[in-house]
RONU-26601 format. One line per field, with one value per residue (C-alpha): chain; residue number from 1; x, y, z. Coordinates in steps of 0.2 Angstrom, whole numbers, padded with zeros to 4 digits. Each point is the difference from the previous one (the first is absolute). Example, Ala and Ser with C-alpha at 12.3 -4.5 7.8 and 13.67 -1.06 7.14 Angstrom:
BEGIN
chaine: c(A/A)
num: c(1/2)
c1: c(0062/0006)
c2: c(-0022/0017)
c3: c(0039/-0003)
//
This chain:
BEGIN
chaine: c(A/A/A/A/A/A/A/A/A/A/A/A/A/A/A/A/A/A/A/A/A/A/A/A/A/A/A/A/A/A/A/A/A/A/A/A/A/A/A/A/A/A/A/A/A/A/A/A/A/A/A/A/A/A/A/A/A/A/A/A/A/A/A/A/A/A/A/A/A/A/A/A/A/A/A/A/A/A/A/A/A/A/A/A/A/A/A/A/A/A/A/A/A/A/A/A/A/A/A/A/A/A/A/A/A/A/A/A/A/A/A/A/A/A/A/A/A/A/A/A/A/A/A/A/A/A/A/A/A/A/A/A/A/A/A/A/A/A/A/A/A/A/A/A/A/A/A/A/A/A/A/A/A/A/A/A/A/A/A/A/A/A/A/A/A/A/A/A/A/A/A/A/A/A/A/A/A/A/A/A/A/A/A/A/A/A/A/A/A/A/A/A/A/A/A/A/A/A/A/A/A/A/A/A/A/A/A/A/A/A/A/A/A/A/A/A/A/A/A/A/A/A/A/A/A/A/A/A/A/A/A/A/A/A/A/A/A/A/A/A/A/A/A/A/A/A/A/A/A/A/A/A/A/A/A/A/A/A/A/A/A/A/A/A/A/A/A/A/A/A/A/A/A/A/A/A/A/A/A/A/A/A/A/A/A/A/A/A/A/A/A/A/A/A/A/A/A/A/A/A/A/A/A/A/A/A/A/A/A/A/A/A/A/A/A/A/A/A/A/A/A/A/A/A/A/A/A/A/A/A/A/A/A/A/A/A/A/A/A/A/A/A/A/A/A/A/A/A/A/A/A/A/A/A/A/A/A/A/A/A/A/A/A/A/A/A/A/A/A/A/A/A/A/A/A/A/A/A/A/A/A/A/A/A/A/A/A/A/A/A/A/A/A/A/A/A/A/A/A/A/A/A/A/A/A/A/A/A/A/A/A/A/A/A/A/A/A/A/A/A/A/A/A/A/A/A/A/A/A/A/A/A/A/A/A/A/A/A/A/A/A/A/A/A/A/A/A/A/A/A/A/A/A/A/A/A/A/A/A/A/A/A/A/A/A/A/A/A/A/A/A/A/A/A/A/A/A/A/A/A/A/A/A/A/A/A/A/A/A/A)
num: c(1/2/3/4/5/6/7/8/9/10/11/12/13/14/15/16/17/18/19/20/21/22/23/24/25/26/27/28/29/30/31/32/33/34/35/36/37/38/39/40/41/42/43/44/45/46/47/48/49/50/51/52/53/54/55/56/57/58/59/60/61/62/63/64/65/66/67/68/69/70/71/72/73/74/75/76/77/78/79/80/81/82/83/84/85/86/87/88/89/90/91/92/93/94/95/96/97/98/99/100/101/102/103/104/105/106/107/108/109/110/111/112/113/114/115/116/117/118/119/120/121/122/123/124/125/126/127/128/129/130/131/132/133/134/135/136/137/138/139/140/141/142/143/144/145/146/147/148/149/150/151/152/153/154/155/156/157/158/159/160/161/162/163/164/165/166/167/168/169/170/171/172/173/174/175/176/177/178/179/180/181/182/183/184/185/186/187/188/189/190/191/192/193/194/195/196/197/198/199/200/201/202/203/204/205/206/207/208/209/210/211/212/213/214/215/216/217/218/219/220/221/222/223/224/225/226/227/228/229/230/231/232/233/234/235/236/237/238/239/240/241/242/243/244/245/246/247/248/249/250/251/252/253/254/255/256/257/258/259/260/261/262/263/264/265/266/267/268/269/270/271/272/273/274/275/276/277/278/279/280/281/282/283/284/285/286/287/288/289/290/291/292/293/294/295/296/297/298/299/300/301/302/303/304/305/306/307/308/309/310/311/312/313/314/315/316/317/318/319/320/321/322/323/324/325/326/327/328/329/330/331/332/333/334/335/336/337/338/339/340/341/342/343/344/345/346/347/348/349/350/351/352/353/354/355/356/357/358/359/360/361/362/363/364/365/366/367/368/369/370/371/372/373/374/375/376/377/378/379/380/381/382/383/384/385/386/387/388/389/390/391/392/393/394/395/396/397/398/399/400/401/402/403/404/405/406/407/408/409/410/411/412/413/414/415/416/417/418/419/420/421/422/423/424/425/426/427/428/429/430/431/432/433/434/435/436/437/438/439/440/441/442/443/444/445/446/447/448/449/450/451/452/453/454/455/456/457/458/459/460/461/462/463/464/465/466/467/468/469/470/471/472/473/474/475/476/477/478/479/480/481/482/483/484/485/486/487/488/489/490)
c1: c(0164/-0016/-0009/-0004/-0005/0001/-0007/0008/0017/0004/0004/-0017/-0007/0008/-0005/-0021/0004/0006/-0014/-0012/0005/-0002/-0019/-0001/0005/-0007/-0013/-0002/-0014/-0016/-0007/-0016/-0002/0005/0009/0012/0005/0001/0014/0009/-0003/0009/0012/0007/-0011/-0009/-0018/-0010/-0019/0000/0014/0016/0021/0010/0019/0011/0008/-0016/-0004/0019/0000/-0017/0005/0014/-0010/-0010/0003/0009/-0007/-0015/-0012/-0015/-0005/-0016/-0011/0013/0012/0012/0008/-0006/0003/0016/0000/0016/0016/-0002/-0015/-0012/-0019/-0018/-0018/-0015/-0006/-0013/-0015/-0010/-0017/-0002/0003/0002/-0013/0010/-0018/-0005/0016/-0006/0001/-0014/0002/0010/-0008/0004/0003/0012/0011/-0001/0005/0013/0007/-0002/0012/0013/0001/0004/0011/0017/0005/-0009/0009/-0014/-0019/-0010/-0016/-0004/-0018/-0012/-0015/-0015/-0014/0010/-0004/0012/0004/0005/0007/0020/-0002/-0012/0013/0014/-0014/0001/0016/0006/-0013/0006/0020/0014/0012/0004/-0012/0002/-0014/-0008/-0013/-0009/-0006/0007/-0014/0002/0020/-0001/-0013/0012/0015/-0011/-0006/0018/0004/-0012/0007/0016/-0005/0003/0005/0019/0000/-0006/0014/0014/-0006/-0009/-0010/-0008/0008/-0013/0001/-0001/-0002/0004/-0010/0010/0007/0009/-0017/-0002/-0018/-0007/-0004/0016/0010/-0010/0002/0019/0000/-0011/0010/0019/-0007/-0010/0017/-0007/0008/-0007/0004/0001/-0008/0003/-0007/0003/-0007/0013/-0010/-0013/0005/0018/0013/-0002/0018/0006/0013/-0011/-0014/0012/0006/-0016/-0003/0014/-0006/-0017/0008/0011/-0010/-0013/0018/0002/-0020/0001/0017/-0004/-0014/0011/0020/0003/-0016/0002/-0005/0002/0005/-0014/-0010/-0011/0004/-0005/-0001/-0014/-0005/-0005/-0010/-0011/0001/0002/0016/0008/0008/0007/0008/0020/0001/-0010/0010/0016/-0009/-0003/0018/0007/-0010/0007/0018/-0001/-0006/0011/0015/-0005/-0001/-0018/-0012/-0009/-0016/-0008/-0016/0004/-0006/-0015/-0008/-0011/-0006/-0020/0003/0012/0010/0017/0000/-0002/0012/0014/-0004/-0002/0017/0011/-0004/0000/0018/0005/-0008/0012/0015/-0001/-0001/-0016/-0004/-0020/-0007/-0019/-0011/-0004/-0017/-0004/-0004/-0011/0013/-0003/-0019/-0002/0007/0001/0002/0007/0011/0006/0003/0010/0010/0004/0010/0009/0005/0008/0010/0006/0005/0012/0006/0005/0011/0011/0013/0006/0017/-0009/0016/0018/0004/-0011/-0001/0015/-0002/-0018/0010/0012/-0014/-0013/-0007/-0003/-0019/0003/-0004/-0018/0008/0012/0001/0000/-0014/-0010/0007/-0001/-0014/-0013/0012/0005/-0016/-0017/-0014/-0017/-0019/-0009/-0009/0015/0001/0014/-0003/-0003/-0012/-0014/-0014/-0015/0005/0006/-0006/0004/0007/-0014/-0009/0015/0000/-0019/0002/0012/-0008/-0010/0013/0011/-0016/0000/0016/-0004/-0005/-0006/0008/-0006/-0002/-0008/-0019/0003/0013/-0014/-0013/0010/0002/-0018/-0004/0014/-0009/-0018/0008/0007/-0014/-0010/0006/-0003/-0018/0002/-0008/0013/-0005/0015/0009/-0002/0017/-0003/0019/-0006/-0011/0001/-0002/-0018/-0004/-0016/0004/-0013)
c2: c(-0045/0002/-0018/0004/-0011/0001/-0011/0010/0002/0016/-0008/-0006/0017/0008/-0013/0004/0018/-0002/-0010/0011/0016/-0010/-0004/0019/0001/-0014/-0004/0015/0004/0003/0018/0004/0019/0012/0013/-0012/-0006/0019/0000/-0016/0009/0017/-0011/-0011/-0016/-0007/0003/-0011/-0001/-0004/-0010/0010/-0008/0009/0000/-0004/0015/0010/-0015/0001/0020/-0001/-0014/0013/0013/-0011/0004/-0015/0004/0009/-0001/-0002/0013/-0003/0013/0009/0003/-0014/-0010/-0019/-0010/0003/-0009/-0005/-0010/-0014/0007/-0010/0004/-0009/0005/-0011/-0005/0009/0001/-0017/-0002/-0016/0002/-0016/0004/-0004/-0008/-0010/-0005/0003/0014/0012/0015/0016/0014/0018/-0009/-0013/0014/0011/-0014/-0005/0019/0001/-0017/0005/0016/-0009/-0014/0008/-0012/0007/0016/0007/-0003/-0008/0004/-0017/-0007/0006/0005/-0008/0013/0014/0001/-0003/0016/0007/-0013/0005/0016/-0006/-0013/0012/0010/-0012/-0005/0021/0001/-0014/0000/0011/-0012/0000/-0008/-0011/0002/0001/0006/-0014/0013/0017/0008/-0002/0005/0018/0000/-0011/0014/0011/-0008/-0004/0019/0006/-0013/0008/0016/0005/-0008/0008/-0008/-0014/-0001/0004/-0013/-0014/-0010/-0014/-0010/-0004/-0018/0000/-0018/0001/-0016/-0014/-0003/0017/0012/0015/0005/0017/0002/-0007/0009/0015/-0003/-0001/0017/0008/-0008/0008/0016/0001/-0006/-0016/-0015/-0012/-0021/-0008/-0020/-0008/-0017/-0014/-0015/-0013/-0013/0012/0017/-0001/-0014/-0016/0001/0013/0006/0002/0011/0010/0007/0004/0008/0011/0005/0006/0009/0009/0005/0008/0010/0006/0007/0003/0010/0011/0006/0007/-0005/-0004/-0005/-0015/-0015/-0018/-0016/-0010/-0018/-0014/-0011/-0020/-0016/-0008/-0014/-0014/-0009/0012/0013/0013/0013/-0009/0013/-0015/-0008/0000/0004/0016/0005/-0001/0009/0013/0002/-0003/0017/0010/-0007/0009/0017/-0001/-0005/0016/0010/0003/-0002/-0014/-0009/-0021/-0006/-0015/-0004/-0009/-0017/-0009/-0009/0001/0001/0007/-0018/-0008/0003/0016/0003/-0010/0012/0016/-0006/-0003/0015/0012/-0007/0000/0017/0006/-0007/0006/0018/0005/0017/-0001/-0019/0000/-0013/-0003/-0008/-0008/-0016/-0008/0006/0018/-0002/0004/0007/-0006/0013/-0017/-0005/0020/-0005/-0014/0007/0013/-0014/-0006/0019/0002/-0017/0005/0017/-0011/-0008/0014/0005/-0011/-0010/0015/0004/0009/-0004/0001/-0017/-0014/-0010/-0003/0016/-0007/-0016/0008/0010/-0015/-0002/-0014/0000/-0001/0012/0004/0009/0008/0019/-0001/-0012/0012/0015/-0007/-0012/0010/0007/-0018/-0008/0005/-0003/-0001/0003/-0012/-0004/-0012/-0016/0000/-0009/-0017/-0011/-0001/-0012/0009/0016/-0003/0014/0004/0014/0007/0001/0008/0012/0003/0003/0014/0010/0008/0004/0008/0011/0004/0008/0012/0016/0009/0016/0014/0011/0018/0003/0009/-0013/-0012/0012/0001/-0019/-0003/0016/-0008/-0017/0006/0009/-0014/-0012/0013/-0001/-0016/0004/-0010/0010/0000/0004/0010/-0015/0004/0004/-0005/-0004/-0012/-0010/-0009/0011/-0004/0004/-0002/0000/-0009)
c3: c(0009/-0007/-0009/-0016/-0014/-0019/-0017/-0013/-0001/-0011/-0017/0001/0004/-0015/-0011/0007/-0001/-0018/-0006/0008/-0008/-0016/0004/0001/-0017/-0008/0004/0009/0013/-0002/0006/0004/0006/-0017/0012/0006/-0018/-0003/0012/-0007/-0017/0003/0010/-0016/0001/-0015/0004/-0014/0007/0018/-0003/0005/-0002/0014/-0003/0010/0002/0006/0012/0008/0001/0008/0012/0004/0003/0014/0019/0009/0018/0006/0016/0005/0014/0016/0005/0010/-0012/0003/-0014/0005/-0015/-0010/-0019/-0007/0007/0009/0013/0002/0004/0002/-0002/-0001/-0017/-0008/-0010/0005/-0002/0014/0017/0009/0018/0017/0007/-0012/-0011/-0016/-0012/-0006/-0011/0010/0006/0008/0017/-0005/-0008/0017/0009/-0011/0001/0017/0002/-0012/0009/0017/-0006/0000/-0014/-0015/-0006/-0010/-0002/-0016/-0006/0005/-0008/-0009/0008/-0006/0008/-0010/-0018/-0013/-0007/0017/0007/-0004/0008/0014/0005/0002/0008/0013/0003/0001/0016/0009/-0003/0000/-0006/-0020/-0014/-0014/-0012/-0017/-0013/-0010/-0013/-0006/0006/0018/0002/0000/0015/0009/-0003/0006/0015/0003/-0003/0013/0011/-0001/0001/-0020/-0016/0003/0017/-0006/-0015/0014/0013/-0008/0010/-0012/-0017/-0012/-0009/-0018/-0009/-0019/-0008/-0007/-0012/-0006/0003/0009/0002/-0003/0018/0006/-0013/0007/0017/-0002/-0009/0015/0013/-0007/-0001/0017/0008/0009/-0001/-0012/0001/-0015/0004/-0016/0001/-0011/0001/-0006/-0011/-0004/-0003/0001/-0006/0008/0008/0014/-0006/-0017/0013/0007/-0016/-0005/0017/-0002/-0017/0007/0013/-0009/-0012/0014/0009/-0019/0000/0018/-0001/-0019/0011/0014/0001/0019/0006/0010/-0006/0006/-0008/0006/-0003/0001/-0011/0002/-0011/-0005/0010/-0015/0010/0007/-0012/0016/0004/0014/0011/0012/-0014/0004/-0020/0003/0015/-0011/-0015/0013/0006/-0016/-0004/0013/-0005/-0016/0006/0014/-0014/-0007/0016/0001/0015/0001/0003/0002/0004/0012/0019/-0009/-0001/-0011/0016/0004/0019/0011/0000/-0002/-0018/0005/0013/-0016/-0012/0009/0009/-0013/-0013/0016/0003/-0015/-0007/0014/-0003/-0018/0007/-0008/0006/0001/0003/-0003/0006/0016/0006/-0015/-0004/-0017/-0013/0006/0000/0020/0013/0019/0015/0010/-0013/-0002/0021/-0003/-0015/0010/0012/-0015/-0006/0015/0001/-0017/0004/0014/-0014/-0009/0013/0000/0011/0010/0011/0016/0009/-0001/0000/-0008/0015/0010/0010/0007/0003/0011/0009/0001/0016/0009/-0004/-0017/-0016/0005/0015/-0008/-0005/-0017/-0001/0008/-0011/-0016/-0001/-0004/-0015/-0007/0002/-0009/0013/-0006/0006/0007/-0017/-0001/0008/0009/0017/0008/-0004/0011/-0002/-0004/-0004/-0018/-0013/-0017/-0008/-0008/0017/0009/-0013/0000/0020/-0002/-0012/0014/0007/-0012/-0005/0018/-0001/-0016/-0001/-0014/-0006/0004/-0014/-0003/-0001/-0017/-0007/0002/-0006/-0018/0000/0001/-0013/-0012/0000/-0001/-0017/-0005/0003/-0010/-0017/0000/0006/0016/0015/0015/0019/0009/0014/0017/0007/0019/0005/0012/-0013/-0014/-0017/-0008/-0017/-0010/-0020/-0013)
//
């Protein structure tokens, strides 16, 4: 049996979903790019301005029309991640713009070499599914730095990629990096290797480049994940419950854009939502309240069949400390037993502001006791225990057979970043320091794909055209396998 756990019972989902098809009609949602209200138009919604009312039969047909299971593929082809059902999947959490540095133990803004590094340990750490665009990389200007991130992560993995476009400008260099990646915009369509987030802004607003990003995304065939983020207090209704129906509301309203563009493109049922802290005045992501937005979420898209996303795996913590190890501990658990399909978030701490290659190290650990728990209480043998009683020998379990048949199946046994031995006088670390030690040598252990000379070649010329219409002069990477990539942009 498989531990699951659940916030909403279905009354109370059908009472969400009910009050969130009325926010589509009243007061409706705002929509910023004019093709998309052109298709909500010709589609039977009342388009007044930028405001658009969506009925509730348009939003249930098109939430029809949406697939309930697709994957995510790796460079060779392979279907990694699947979205939908009860799988469950992790990749580090993405777009921070603080790294916290492993010598000195205090953050600085990110760079190119932080985001190669955290690449290269996502690729090695067997517990992350897929790869993130993880930081922003402050020696890349701004308008670039979408595609140069993706860039980055596409010559130093194999595995799958969640990213994102910050402006309507940038996505369509991305599907085509992507599309070179995968050998052509069909391939790409048919074996999808990255899902794009896409945040409506609360409350009730779908920006023009969102809105756009949304239509581009159905039609290129490449997953798009709706993160809808309410902030309870702030943008949203103080109460959950009150967040979560708003949360639905957004979301469906961006599967209706998302699915006028092109019925059947895949689309997932993603968030971040969070309260407001009133004390602070910051988006705690430890806060247990947060953690239950986030599930809560999922257990409506889930109730309706669809795939599903949560940011979690995060602290608000400013060191890699016990409160980071609670909160990351409990949402990771959590996150997983609520069979959310993609859980974001991993290596960050500050409320998402910064990201830790020993924290992604020590998450890792904690991904992997989860997926133990996941599994379950098992029946590897044919009787519970009376069969091992009547074949006990006389030095007792650890001698026995199945002891040494089983053990390694029953019991989860981590690195040595966990503390699992003696005390010894003297030679008491941290965890932090643990995890510092083994990044060298995981990085020891990776090995960066090998990919063809002229595949490279069309990755540095897409860039250098992309960097050039917004007047930024690019120098080509050098594509050394054995050495780090190095770019000059200004």
């Amino acid at each position: 049996m498989r531990p699951a756990i659940r916030l909403l019972d279905d009354a109370l989902i059908a009472r969400v979903l009910g009050e969130a098809f009325q926010l589509l009609s009243n007061p409706g949602i705002q929509v910023g790019a004019a093709e998309a209200r052109d298709l909500l138009a010709s589609s039977g919604a009342v388009v007044e301005g930028e405001r658009v009312r969506i009925p509730e039969v348009l939003a249930q047909t098109c939430l029809g029309a949406a697939p309930r299971e697709f994957a995510l593929y790796d460079r060779t082809g392979s279907a990694v991640v699947r979205y939908g059902g009860d799988a469950v999947h992790f990749d580090p959490g993405s777009s921070c713009v603080n790294i916290l540095d492993g010598e000195t133990r205090a953050r600085r803004s990110a760079e190119t070499r932080d985001l190669i590094r955290l690449t290269q340990l996502a690729e090695v750490l067997p517990q992350f599914d897929a790869q993130s665009t993880a930081v922003v990389c402050s020696d890349v200007p701004a308008p670039v730095a979408d595609l140069y991130r993706l860039y980055v992560v596409l010559a130093h993995s194999s595995k799958p990629v969640v990213t994102g476009a910050f402006s309507g400008e940038t996505l369509q260099g991305m599907l085509d990096l992507l599309a070179l990646d995968a050998g052509s915009p069909a391939a790409l369509r048919a074996r999808p290797r990255a899902v794009f987030d896409v945040c409506p802004s609360p409350p009730l607003q779908w920006t023009n480049f969102a809105a756009h990003n949304m239509v581009r995304l159905a039609r290129a065939g490449v997953p798009a994940q709706i993160v809808s983020m309410p902030m309870a207090g702030a943008t949203a209704p103080v109460t959950l419950i009150g967040s979560v129906t708003q949360h639905a509301a957004e979301t469906i309203a961006g599967i209706v854009i998302h699915q006028l563009a092109a019925g059947g493109a895949p689309v997932v049922w993603g968030g971040a939502p969070s309260i407001l802290d009133m004390s602070t005045g910051i988006a705690p992501v430890g806060a247990i309240e947060t953690v239950m937005l986030n599930l809560a979420c999922a257990e409506v898209g889930k109730h309706l069949g669809l795939p599903t996303h949560g940011y979690l795996v995060a602290s608000d913590a400013k060191l890699l400390d016990a409160q980071a190890g609670a909160e990351t501990g409990i949402s990771a658990v959590l996150g997983a037993l609520a069979g959310i399909n993609m859980i974001s978030g991993a290596g960050m701490i500050d409320s998402l502001a910064c990201h830790s290659a020993e924290k992604l190290v020590l998450d890792a650990e904690l991904i992997a006791s989860t997926r133990r728990l996941l599994k379950g209480v098992e029946t590897p043998t044919s009787t519970l225990a009376t069969a091992m009683f009547a074949s006990l020998p006389k030095e007792g379990f650890l001698a026995s057979r199945e002891t040494r048949a089983l053990f390694r199946t029953e019991q989860h046994l981590p690195s040595a970043v966990i503390d699992r031995g003696n005390y010894q006088e003297g030679a008491v670390d941290d965890a932090f320091s643990r995890a510092h030690d083994a990044i060298p040598r995981l990085l020891a252990s990776y090995s960066r794909p090998a990919l063809n000379p002229a595949l490279l070649a069309g990755f540095a010329e897409l860039l250098a055209r992309q960097a050039a219409k917004f007047g930024v002069t690019f120098s080509p990477p050098t594509h050394d396998n054995a050495a780090p990539l190095h770019a000059n942009l200004r």
